[in-house]
C-alpha positions in Angstrom: 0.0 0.0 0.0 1.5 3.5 -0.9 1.9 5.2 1.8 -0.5 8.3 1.2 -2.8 5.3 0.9 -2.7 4.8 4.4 -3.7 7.8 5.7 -6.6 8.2 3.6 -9.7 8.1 6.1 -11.8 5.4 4.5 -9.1 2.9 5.2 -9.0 4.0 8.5 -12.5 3.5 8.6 -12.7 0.0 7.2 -9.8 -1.6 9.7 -12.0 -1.0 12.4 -13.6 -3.8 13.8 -17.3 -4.2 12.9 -20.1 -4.0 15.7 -21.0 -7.2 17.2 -24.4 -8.0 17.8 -25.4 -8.4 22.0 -24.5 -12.4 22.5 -26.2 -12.4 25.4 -29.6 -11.5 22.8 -28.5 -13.8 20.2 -28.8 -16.7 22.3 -31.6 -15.8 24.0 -33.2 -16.4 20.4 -32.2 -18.8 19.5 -33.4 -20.8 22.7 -36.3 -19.5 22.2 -36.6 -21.0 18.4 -34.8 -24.5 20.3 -37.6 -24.3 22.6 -40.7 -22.9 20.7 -40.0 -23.6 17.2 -40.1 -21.0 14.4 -42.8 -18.6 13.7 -45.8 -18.9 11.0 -44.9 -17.5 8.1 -48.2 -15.8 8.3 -47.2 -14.1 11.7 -43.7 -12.9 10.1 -43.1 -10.0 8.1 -41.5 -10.8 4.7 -37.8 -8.9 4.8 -38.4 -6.9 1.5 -40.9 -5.1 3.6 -39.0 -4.5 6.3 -36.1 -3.0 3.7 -38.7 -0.8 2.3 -39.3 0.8 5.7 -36.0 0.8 6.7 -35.1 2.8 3.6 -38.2 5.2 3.6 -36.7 6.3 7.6 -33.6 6.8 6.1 -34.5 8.7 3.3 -36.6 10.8 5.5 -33.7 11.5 7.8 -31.9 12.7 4.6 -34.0 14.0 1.7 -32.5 14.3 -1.7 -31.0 17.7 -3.1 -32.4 19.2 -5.8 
């Protein structure tokens, strides 16, 4: 890697170790799915829908620039 390479910020940014999720949580659910079984499909919301959302609240936390 060149060396102004290094000190560019997005590489920075991308060495840093990524968020872990709560493991604590995690198996929590997962004992519950051991010990419950999955949800219905019918009782589950399909993920495109959940994308939608999730991109609508960030679009509206950031509208576009004319």
């Amino acid at each position: 890697m060149a060396p102004s390479a290094a000190k560019h910020p997005t590489n920075a940014s991308s060495r840093r170790p990524r968020p872990r999720c709560n493991r604590a949580t995690a198996v929590a659910h997962l004992e519950d799915i051991a010990a419950n079984g999955l949800p219905a499909v019918e009782d589950c919301t399909p993920w495109e829908e959940l994308r939608e959302a999730h991109l609508a609240r960030l679009a509206a936390q950031r509208p576009a620039v004319a």
